[in-house]
Residue, then its C-alpha position, 0 to 999 in steps of 0.5 A: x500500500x502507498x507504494x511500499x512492499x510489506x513483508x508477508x507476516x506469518x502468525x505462528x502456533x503460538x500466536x508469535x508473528x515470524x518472517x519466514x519463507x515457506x520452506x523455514x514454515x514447513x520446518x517450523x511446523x514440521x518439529x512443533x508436530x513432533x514435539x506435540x505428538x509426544x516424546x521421542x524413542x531416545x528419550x522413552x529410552x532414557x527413561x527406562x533405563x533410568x527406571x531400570x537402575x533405580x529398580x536395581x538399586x532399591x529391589x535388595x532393599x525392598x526385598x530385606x525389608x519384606x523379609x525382615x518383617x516376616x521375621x519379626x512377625x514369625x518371633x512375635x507369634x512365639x511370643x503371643x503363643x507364649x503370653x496366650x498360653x500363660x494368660x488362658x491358663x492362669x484365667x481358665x485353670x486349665x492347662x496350656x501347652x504350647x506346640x512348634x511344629x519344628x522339623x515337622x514335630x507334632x503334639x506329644x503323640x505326633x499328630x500334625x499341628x492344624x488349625x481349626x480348617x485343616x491347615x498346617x501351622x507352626x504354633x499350636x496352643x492347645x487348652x488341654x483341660x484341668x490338671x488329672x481330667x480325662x482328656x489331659x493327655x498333651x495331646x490335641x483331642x476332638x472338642x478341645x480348644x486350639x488357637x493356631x498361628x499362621x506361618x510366615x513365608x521365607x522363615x525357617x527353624x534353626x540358627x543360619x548367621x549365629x556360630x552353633x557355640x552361641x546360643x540366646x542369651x538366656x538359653x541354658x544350653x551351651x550350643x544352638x540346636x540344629x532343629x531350632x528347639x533347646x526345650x527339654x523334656x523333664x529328664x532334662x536330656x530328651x529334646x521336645x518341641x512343647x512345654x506346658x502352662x500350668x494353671x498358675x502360669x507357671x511353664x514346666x516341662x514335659x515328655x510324650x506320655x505328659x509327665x511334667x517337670x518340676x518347677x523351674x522346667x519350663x524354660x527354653x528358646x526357639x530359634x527362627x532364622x529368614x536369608x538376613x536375620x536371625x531370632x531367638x525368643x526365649x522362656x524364663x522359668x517363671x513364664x516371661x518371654x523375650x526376643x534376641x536378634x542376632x546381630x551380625x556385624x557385632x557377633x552377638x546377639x542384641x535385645 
């Protein structure tokens, strides 16, 4: 107009007037299409290697961390079998004996430990009756009470980190059993994977055919063991329970 060329202005995308000739236009509008449609493969690439690293990196955490839990939780059942047991015999009158189904062990007559739907467990209380009644045999018998504690994946009886010379702490024996049990029967020499609450809440000792140890029997430890950690959860003679793990960077066990 008046004589004077104007450049043609182009408007852009993104409203930003532009001189450009129409080969610069195509171009422009070429690399704003592929930026719209999404990322390009080198950089969907670089994101999933970046996801693959970190992956590796906090998969081993993530993996003890599960299994730590699991161990604990394993320990923690020993322990409210054991405080159950005290509890129920003391509040019932009852005897109490409390089962671990260590290397496939069962009730003092080997019948295996199930809870109330059939399904293997590790820990059995059993409500045996009153001291002399006639089915206080140690053994479970149909109708009789039995609280079952459910097992925990990727936990095991027995020591894996611990030297088989250092047992828990509060443990009478001077070495870890390989089987993950350390009571005793009340000849003090058989092995067992029982002990029983009397109605004072007292734990003594017993053997298959359900004599009990005098005062005092019923101490003991269980050992439970997962890939990282060790436990050990011990019974006092007069019934209190505690719980050790093995610490592997100082050698010892720690409460």
């Amino acid at each position: 107009m008046g004589g004077l060329r104007r450049t043609r202005r182009l408007r852009s995308l993104e409203g930003v007037e532009l001189n450009m000739n129409p080969e610069n236009r195509h171009r422009a509008l070429a690399t704003r299409r592929r930026r719209q449609d999404g990322f390009s493969l080198l950089e969907i690439a670089i994101v999933l290697v970046l996801i693959g690293v970190m992956t590796a990196i906090a998969a081993p955490n993530v993996t003890r961390t599960l299994e730590s839990g699991r161990g604990k939780a394993a320990a923690k059942s020993v322990v409210n079998a054991f405080n159950y047991a005290r509890a129920q015999a003391i509040r019932s009158g009852n005897n109490q004996v409390v089962f671990f189904a260590v290397g496939g062990a069962g009730d003092a007559a080997g019948n295996t430990l199930t809870s109330e739907d059939g399904t293997a467990v590790p820990i059995l209380v059993l409500d045996d009756g009153r001291p002399g009644s006639a089915n206080q045999d140690c053994n479970v018998d149909a109708g009789e009470g039995i609280v079952a504690f459910a097992a925990q994946e990727g936990v095991g009886w027995g020591a894996n980190s611990p030297p088989n010379n250092a047992p828990a702490p509060d443990d009478e024996l001077l070495t870890i059993p390989a089987a993950g049990s350390s009571f005793r029967a009340p000849d003090r020499a058989t092995r067992v994977t029982w002990v029983l609450f009397r109605p004072d809440g007292i734990p003594v000792a017993i053997d298959a055919a359900c004599n009990t140890g005098r005062l005092g029997s019923g101490s003991g430890t269980i050992y439970l063991w997962t890939t990282n950690r060790d436990f050990a959860i011990t019974l006092s003679p007069l019934g209190a329970a505690r719980v050790h793990t093995w610490d592997r960077s100082a050698g010892a066990w720690t409460s």
